[in-house]
N, C-alpha and C positions, 0 to 999 in steps of 0.2 A: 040662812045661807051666807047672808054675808060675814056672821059671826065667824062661820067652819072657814071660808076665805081666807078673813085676818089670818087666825090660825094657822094656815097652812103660807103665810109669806115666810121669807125666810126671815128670819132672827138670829140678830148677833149681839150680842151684847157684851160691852166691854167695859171692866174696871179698871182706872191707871189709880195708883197710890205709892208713892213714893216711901222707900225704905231705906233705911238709915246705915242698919246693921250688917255686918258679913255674914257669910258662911261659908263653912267646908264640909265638905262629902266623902267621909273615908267610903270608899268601892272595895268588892272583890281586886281587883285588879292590885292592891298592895300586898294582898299576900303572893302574890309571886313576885317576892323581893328579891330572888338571885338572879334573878333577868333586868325589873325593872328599875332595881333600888334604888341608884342613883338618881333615876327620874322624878321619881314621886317623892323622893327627900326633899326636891328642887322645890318641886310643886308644892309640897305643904308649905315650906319655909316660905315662898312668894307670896301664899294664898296670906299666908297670918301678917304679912307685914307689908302689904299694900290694899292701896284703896283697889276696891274694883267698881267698874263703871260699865253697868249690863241689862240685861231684859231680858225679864224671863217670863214664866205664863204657863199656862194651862189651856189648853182646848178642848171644848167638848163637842160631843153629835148632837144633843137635842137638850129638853128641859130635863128630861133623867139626868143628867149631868154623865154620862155615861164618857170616858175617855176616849179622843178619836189618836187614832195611833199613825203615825205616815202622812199628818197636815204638814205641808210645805210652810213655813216658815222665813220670810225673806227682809231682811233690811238693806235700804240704801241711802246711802249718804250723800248730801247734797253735793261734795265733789266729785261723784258716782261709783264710790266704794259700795262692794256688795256682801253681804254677808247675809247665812243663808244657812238651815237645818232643817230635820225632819222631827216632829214630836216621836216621843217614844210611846211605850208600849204604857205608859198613863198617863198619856195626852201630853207632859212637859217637853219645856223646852227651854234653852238656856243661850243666851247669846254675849257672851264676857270681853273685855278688854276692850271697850269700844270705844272712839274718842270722842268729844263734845259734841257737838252739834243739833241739826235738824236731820233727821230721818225719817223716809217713809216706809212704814211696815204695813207688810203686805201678806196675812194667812189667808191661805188656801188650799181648795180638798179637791178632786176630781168629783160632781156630783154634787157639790156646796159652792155656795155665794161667795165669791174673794171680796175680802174686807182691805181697806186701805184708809192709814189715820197717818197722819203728821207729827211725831213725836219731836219735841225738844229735849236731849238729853243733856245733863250736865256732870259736869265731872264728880267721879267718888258718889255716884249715888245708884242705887240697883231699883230699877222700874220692874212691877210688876202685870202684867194682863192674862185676865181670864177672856178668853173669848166662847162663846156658843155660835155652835153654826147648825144649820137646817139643809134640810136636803132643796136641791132645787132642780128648775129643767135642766134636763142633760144640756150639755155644753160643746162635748167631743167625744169623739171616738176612742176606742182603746187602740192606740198604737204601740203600744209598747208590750214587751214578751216577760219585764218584769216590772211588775205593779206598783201602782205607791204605796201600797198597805205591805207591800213584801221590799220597801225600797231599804230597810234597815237590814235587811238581807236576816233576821232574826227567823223568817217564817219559811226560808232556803232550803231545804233538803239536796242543797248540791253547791259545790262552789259558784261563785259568781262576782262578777265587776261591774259596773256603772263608772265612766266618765262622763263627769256632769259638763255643761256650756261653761263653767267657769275655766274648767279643768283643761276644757277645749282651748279658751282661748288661749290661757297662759302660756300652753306649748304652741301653740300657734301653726299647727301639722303643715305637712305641703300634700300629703298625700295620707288614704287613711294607711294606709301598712303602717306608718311613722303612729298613728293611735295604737294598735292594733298591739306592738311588742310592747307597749306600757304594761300590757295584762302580763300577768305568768302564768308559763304555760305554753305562750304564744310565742313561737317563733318564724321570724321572718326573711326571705332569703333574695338578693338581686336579681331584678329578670326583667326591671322595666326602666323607663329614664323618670325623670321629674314627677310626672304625675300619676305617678301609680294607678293607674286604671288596672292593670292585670297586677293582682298582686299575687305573692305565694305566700303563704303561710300554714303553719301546721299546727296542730293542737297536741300534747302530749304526747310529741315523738312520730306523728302521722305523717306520710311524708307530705310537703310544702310544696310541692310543682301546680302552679293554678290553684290553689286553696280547695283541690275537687276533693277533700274528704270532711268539709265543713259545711255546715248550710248555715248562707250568708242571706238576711235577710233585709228589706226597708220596711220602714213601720209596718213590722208584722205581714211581710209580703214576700215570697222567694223572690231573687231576683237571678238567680243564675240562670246561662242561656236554655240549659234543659236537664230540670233537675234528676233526672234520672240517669240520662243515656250520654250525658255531656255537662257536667256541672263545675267545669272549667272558668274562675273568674276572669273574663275577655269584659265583662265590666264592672265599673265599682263608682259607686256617688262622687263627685267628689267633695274632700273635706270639707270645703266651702256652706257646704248644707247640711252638715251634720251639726247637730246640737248635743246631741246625747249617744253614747255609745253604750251597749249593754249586751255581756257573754253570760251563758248558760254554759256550763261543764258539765255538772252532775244529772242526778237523777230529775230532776226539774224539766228538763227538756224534753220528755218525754211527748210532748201533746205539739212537736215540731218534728218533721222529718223530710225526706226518707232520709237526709245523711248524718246520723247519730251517734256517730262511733266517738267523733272528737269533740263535739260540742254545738251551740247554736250563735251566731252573731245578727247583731241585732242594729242597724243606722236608725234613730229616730232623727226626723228631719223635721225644722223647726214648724207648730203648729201654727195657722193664719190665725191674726193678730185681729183682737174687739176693738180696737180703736186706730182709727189712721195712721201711717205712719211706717216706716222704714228704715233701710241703712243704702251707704254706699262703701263700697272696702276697696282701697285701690291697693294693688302690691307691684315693687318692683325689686328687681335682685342684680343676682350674677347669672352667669350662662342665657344671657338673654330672657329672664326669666318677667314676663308680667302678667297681671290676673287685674278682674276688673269684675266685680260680684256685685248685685245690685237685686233689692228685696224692696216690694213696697204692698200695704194690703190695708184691711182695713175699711174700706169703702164697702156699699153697697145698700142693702137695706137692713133694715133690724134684726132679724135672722138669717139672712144669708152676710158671710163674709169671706171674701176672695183673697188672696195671695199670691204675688207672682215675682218669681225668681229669676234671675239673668246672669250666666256666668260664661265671661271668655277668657281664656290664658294660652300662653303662649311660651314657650321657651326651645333653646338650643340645644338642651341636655349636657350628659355629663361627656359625650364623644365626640367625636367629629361625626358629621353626617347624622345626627342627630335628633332633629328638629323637632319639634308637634305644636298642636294648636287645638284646641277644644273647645266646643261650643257647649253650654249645657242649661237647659229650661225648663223650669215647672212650675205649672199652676195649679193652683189648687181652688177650692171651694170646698168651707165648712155650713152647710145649711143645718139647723134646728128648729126641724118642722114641729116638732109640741112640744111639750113636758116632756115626755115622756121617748120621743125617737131623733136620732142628731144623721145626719147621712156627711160623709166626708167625700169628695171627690180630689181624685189628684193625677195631672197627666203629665206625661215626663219626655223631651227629647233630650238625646245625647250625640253630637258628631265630634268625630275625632277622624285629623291626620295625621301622620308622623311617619318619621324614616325609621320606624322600628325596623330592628334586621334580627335573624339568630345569628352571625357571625360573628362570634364570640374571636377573645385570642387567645394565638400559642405561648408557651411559656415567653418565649422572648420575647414576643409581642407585652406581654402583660408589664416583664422587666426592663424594655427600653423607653415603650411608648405606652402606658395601660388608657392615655383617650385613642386610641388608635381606630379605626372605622371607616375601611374601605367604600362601603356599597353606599353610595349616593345614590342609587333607584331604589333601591328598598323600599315601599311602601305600604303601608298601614291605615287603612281606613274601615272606619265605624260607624255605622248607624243605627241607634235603638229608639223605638218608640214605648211608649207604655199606659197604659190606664188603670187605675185602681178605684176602685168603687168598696168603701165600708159602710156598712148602714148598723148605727148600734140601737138597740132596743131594748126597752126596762119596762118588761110586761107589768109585772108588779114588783113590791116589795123585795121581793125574795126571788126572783126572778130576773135575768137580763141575756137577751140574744144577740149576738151577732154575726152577719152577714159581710163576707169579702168575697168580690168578682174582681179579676184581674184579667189581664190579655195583656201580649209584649211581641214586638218584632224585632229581629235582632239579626241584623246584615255585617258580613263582616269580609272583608278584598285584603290577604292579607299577600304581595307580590314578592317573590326573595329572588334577587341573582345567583345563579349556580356557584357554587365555589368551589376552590382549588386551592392547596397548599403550594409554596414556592420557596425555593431557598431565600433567606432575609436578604443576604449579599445582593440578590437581583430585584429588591424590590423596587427601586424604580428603573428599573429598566422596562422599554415595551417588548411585548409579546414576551414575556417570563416563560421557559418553560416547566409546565408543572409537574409537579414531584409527589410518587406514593408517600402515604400516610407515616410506613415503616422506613424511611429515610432516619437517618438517627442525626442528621445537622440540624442547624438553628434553620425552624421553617415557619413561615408567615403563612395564615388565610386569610386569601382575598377572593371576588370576586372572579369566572371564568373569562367576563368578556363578552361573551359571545349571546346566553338565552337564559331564561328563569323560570320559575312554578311561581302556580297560582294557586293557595289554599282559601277554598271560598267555600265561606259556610253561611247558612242560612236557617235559621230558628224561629217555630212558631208556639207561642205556648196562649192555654187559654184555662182558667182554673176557676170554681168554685167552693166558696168554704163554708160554713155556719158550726158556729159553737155555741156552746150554753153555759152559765152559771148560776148554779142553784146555790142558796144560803140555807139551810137546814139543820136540823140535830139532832145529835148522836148522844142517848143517854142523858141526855140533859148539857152537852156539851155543843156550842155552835161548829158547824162544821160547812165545808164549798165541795162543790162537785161542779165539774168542769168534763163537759164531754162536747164533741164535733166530729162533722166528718168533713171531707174534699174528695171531692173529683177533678182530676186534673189529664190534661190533655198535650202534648206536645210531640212535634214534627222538626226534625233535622237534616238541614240537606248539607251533605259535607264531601263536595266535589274538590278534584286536584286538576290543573291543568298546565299543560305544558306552553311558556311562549316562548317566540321565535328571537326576540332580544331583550337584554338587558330591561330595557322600559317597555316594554309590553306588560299592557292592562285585558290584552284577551289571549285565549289561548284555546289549544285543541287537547280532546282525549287521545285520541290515537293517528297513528299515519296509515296510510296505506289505502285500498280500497275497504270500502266498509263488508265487502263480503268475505275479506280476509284483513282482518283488522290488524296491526299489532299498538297492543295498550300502551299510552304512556300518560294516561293521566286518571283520574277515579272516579265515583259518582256512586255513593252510600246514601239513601234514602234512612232512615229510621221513625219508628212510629212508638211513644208509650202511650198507654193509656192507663191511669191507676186512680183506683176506690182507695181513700188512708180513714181511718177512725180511729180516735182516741177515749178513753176516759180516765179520769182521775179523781180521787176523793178525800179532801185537805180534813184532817180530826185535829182537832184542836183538845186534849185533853188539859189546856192549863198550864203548865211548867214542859208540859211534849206533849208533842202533835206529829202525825208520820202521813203520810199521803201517797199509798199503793195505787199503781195505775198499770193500764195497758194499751198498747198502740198495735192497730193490726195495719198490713199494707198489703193490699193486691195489686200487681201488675201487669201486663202485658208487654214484651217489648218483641217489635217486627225490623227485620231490617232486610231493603232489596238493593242488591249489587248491580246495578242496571248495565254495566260492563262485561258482567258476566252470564250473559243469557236472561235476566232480570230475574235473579233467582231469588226464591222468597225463605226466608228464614223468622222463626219467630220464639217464642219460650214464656209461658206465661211461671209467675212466681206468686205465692203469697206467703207472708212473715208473721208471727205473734211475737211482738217486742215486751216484757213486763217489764217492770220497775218499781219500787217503794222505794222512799226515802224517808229520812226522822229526822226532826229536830228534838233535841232536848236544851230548855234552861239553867241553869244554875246562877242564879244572882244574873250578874250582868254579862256573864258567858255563857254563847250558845254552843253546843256541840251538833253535830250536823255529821248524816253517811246516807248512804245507799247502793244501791245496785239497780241497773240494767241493761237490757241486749239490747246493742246499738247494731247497724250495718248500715252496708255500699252496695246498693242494686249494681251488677254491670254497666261499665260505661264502653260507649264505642272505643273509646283508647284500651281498654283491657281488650276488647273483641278482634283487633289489629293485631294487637303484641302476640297474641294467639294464634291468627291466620285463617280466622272464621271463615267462613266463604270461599275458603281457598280448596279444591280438588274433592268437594263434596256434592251428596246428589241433593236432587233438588225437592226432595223431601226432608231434609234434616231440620234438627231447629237450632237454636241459639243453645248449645246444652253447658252454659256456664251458671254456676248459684251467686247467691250473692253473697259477698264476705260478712260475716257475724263478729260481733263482739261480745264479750262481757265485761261491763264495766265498773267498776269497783271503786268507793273513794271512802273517805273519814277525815273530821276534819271540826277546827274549832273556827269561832270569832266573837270577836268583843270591839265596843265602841264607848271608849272612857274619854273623860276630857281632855289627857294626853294623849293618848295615842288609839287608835283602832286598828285591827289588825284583822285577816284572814291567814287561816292555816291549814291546808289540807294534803292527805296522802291517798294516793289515786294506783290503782291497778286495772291497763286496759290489755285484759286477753284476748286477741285477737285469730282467728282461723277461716277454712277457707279463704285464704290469702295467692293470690293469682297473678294478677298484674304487681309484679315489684317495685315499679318503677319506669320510668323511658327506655321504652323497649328489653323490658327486663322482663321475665315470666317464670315464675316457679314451677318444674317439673312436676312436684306432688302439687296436694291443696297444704300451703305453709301454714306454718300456727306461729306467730310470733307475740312477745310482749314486753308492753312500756309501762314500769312501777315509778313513783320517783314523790317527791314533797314540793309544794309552790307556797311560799309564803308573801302574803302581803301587808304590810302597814305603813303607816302615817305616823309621824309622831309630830304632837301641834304643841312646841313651844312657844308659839306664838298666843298662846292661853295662858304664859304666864305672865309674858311682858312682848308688847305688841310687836316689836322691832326684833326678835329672835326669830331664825331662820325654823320652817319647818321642814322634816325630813320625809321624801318620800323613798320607799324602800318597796323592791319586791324581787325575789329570789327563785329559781325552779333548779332544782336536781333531778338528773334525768337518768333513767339506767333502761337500757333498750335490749333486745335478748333477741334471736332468732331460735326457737324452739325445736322446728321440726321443717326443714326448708332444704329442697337440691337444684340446683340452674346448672348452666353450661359453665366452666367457669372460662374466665380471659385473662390468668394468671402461669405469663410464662412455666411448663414443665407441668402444667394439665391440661392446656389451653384447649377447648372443643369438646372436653369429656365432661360427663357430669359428676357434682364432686355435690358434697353435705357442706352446706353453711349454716352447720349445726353451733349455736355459742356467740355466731358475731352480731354485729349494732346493728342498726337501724340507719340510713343515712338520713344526713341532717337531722340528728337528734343527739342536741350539744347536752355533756353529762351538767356543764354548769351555767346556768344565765342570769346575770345581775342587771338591773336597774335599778341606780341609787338617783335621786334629785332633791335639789337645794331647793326651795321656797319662801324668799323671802321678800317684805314689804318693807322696805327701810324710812320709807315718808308715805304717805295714807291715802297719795293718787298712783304712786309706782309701786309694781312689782316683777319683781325678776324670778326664773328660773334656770337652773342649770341643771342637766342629767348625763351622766355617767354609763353608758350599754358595756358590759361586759359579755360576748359570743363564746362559748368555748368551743374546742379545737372538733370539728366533724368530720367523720367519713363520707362520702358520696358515691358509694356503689356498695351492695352488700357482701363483697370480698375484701370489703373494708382493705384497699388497696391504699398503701402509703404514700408509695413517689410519684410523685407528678410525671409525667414522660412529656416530651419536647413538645405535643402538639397540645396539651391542655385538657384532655377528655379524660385520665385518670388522674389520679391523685385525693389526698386528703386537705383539707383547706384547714388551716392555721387560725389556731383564736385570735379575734380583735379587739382593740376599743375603741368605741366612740363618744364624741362627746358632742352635744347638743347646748345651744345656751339662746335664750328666750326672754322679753319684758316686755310688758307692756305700761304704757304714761296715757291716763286718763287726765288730758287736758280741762275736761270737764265731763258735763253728763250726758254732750254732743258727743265728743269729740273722741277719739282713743287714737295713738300713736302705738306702732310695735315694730319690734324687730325680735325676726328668725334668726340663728346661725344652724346649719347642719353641718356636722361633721367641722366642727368650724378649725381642728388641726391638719384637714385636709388629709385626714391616715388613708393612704393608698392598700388597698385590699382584695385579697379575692372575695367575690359577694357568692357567687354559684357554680357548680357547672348543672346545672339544671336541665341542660336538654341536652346533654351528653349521654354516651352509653359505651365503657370499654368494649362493649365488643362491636360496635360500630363506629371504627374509626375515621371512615373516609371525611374528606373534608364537607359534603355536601349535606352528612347525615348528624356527625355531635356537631356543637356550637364551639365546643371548649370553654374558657376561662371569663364570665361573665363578670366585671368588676363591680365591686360596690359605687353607692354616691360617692361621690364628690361632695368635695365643702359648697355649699350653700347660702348665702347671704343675703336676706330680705331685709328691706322696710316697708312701711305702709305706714296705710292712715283709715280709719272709721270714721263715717259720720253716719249720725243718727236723725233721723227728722220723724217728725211730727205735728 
């Protein structure tokens, strides 16, 4: 017994031997010389005619010597430089251009022992290590939606990104949306101040109001307020906790849902720490802007270890009237009750105030004064609570299960004073009189004066999930099968009410006597209840592997008008989503496609735009389907020592298409579709000589179509009849978007970044309407650029100093009209002209303890 013991500890075994000699590695990657030629000419000539000073190694799984592929690989330098890779697909790994010193390396596996040794490196010479690792007691839970064994993105059957904590800090985000358009693909649109809690963004041309055609996730947990019936982001983590960012596109996503048409986003937030210790991060800017983050964990007993996080911030915004303040808290507890079961716990509050308003401005408004922002009562407040419960389990071998319970409250008092257009000439004058929509002079929206509405909603959701992983073989080929199911539960209360002034926090439904009521406020009850199940089955033949899969979703959705007699309506649905995807290798290029049907269950905002519940009996049901996809992509990537790159080309068909947009509704069921190419790479000439900038690059071409689509239109000389917008775009879906960035280390405790956003030019209604008209609800918004510039100074291996700039030329722009509708022009119903950020200017400081 004690012999099988020994045996079963973990083993690492490590050889260091110093090697004298170079080398070079012609790749695949030089025969595509008329792209890369000049690069790799650079690269040979550097490799043969300088020393190189590196570490490199091999890692295995056990005493087979067997290759482990996705070991984490990390070096740090005693002035707390980091450098850091994955092994490949035969265990190597390569870490080059390094400069003298003392560093600690540190491999590590998810399921294996981390090993940590002290190397002395010296200049011009290449250190070798083989390491062996063994499996051990679980550690943590699987939070992440893509693996470390798939972090090479090699094993991908769909596009995908990871921003790693490095990558985080260097841009130094204020808000995720600012992560979020790094991707391609991803496009993002103004509708918030500073702290992007509601962001909007779109995938592949989808429209970006509230991000409801994405499912956004925290470690593998929905977090939108109701993922079915209202999956509107009104919250979002803030940056501050995130560590790692990771989008699913393709056919990969398929074992997440229900909102699959665009893709999956994924916050992983930093896991609690095996040994004591912490950070503090103070930030202070412009626009009154400060933040104050504070993390410490570590303590406790030998298997349980806790984690608790502290974040307040504050700022003024980019307007006048302005303001917010946000509180945000999470603790965590990782306990690993045996060998063999790890349980994560994590509970989350979030409050926020702020003078968000929709009162957007008119054109003049935008062109005399674009901070302009009447409504000082305006208020915004939020409160979410949450708990997540993961329990992972590795029954055997070849087996491992996991369990997630979640529950979330989510309060939301969102107060707006009524507004009114006015001619500009009278803006300061009192008691202005106000002015129809169709006035054709220069007219201001401001405030009425006089009373406001109360949108208040209220969210209960309660979920259950368990998935399984099987390791098994196919023909003699190792192959995973991944199957789960959920139940998931949620309630929406999304009441309106009317108050009596400007700062009124209560208000009423109706006037009158109650036995003759007249309405002036709402109260939607809504109920889903849904069964999802997925399976999927990873074959690994060697050089390709493909992995067909199917997601089924049952649902129910109820909703009672309690205003209207409390009539009950309801519609039950169930969906078969398939997908396959493949990868294939060639050398050091993988190719990668698939196909699957994604869809958008009905949300209450489509059931509005339509007038559900309006003049029907009180038997009917909810008789709308939910929108389908099919989604289509193909696409390459490689990871060379120059450069890595993703490429892929995507076709998403889309039909039963209903809700168009804010207050828009397609007469038929539309069929619409977005084709286009996203390219990503890096190119690291900083592997040839340490002090050359690296480039980071990513590009989407977008081509949007309206297929088979008829509305009302709001185009003088058809205006009110229905016409065919048969041929036009998509709104907010720019044909071109660039992100270029500069990366470089110029001395080996600093480095800086610059980035470059190129938006091009979009329409924003699907009458793809050109001119702007006086009050700011139609028109097409004009391409921009911006430019971002970022460093950070690692004092020591305490200490880090950073500075932000956003938008640091200050380019004044249109950002949206997002909650516009040409054909609802009145001032109280669009916003108009939403402006982009503003320039932004941070510093800070880290400190790390221990």
């Amino acid at each position: 017994m004690v012999f099988f013991l020994l045996k079963m500890k973990i083993i690492l075994c490590m050889k260091t031997q110093l090697i004298t000699q170079n080398y070079f590695k012609v790749n695949f990657m030089t025969r595509l010389a008329y792209i890369f030629f000049p690069i790799f000419i650079f690269s040979s000539y550097s490799s043969a005619n300088n020393q190189e000073t590196s570490i490199s190694g091999t890692v295995y799984r056990n005493e087979e010597a067997v290759p482990l592929q996705g070991a984490n690989v990390t070096l740090i330098h005693n002035n707390g430089n980091e450098y850091g890779m994955s092994t490949d697909e035969n265990g190597f790994f390569a870490i080059t251009d390094l400069n003298p010193g003392i560093y600690s390396i540190k491999i590590s596996f998810i399921g294996f022992e981390d090993y940590t040794e002290n190397v002395n490196i010296e200049f011009g010479s290449l250190y070798k290590i083989d390491a062996i690792l063994s499996i051990e007691p679980i550690q943590m839970t699987q939070l992440e939606i893509i693996s470390k064994v798939d972090s090479s993105y090699y094993n991908l059957p769909g596009a995908a990104t990871i921003l790693d904590v490095e990558t985080l800090k260097l841009i130094n985000p204020i808000g995720t949306q600012e992560m979020l358009e790094h991707i391609p693909g991803i496009n993002g649109y103004a509708d918030d101040g500073i702290g992007n809690s509601r962001i909007s963004i779109g995938i592949r041309g989808l429209n970006p109001r509230r991000s409801s055609r994405v499912l956004i996730l925290e470690d593998g947990i929905p977090i939108q307020p109701a993922l079915y019936v209202y999956p509107n982001m009104y919250y979002n983590p803030p940056a501050e906790r995130i560590s790692r960012l990771e989008i699913i596109k393709g056919s990969g996503s398929i074992a997440y849902g229900p909102q699959t048409m665009g893709g999956v986003i994924n916050y992983f937030t930093k896991r609690p720490r095996n040994e004591f210790g912490g950070l503090l991060r103070l930030t202070a800017g412009e626009n009154g802007y400060n933040s104050i983050f504070t993390e410490f964990g570590g303590w406790g007993s030998g298997n349980i270890k806790p984690e608790l996080q502290i974040l307040y911030k504050k700022g003024d915004g980019f307007r006048e009237n302005n303001n917010f303040e946000q509180i945000n808290g999470t603790f965590k507890i990782n306990y690993i009750k045996n060998s063999n079961k790890n349980i994560y716990l994590k509970g989350n509050i979030n409050y926020e105030n702020s003078n968000a308003t929709y009162t957007g401005l008119t054109k003049w408004s935008f062109d005399n004064n674009p901070r302009f922002n009447p409504k000082k009562d305006d208020n915004f407040k939020v409160f979410r609570s949450a708990i997540d419960l993961i329990q992972y389990n590795r029954i055997n071998s070849r087996l491992n299960k996991t369990s997630k319970a979640f529950i979330s409250f989510f309060d939301r008092r969102w107060w707006r004073e009524n507004d009114v257009f006015i001619k500009a000439q009278d803006l300061d004058k009192e008691n202005a009189k106000p002015q129809p929509y169709y006035n054709t002079g220069d007219l201001v929206r401001i405030g009425n004066g006089k009373d406001n509405f109360g949108i208040l909603r209220t969210f209960y959701v309660v979920g259950y999930e368990q998935s399984y992983e099987l390791k098994h073989s196919f023909f003699g080929f190792s192959s995973k099968l991944n199957t789960g199911w959920r139940i998931y539960w949620e309630r929406f209360i999304d009441d309106k009410k009317t108050g009596l002034s400007t700062d009124a926090r209560e208000g009423i439904y109706y006037t009158g006597e109650i036995e003759d009521p007249t309405i002036v406020g709402q109260s939607h009850h809504y109920e889903t209840t849904a069964i999802s199940g997925h399976i999927s089955d990873y074959f690994n033949l060697g050089s390709f592997s493909f992995r067909p899969g199917l997601r089924i979703e049952i649902f129910e959705q109820e909703r009672i008008n309690r205003l209207a007699g409390a009539i009950y309506q309801d519609k039950f649905q169930y969906m078969l989503l398939p997908g396959i995807g493949f990868t294939k290798k060639i050398t050091d290029i993988s190719i990668f496609g698939g196909i699957h049907r994604g869809f958008t269950p009905p949300s209450s905002g489509a059931l509005k735009i339509l007038n559900f519940g309006e003049n029907i009996e009180e038997e009917s049901g909810l008789d709308l389907d939910s929108e389908k996809s099919w989604n289509k992509e193909l696409g390459l990537r490689g990871d060379f020592s120059l450069i890595n790159f993703e490429l892929s080309s995507f076709i998403t068909d889309i039909e039963n298409l209903v809700a168009a947009g804010r207050g828009t509704a397609f007469k038929n069921l539309g069929k619409v579709s977005s084709n286009g190419l996203e390219v990503r790479s890096l190119l690291k000439f900083s592997n040839i000589l340490p002090v050359l900038p690296n480039f980071d690059f990513s590009y989407t071409f977008l081509r949007t179509e309206v297929i088979d689509g008829t509305i009302i239109s709001n185009v003088a000389g058809s205006y009110g009849s229905e016409i065919s917008i048969n041929g036009k775009k998509l709104p907010y879906a720019p044909t071109h978007t660039i992100n270029f960035g500069i990366i470089i280390e110029p001395f080996s405790n600093f480095s800086l970044r610059s980035d470059i956003r190129y938006v091009g030019k979009v329409f924003t209604d699907f009458e793809n309407i050109e001119e702007s008209d006086n009050i700011g609800v139609t028109g097409s918004i004009p391409s921009y650029r911006i430019i971002n510039l970022s460093c950070n100074y690692n004092f020591n291996t305490n200490v880090r100093f950073f500075f932000s700039g956003k938008n640091i030329t200050d380019e004044i722009y249109i950002g949206s009209r997002l909650h516009s509708n040409p054909g609802q022009k009145n001032a109280n119903i669009s916003s108009g002209i939403l402006p982009g950020p503003r320039r932004q200017l941070n510093l800070g400081i880290e400190y790390y303890f221990n």
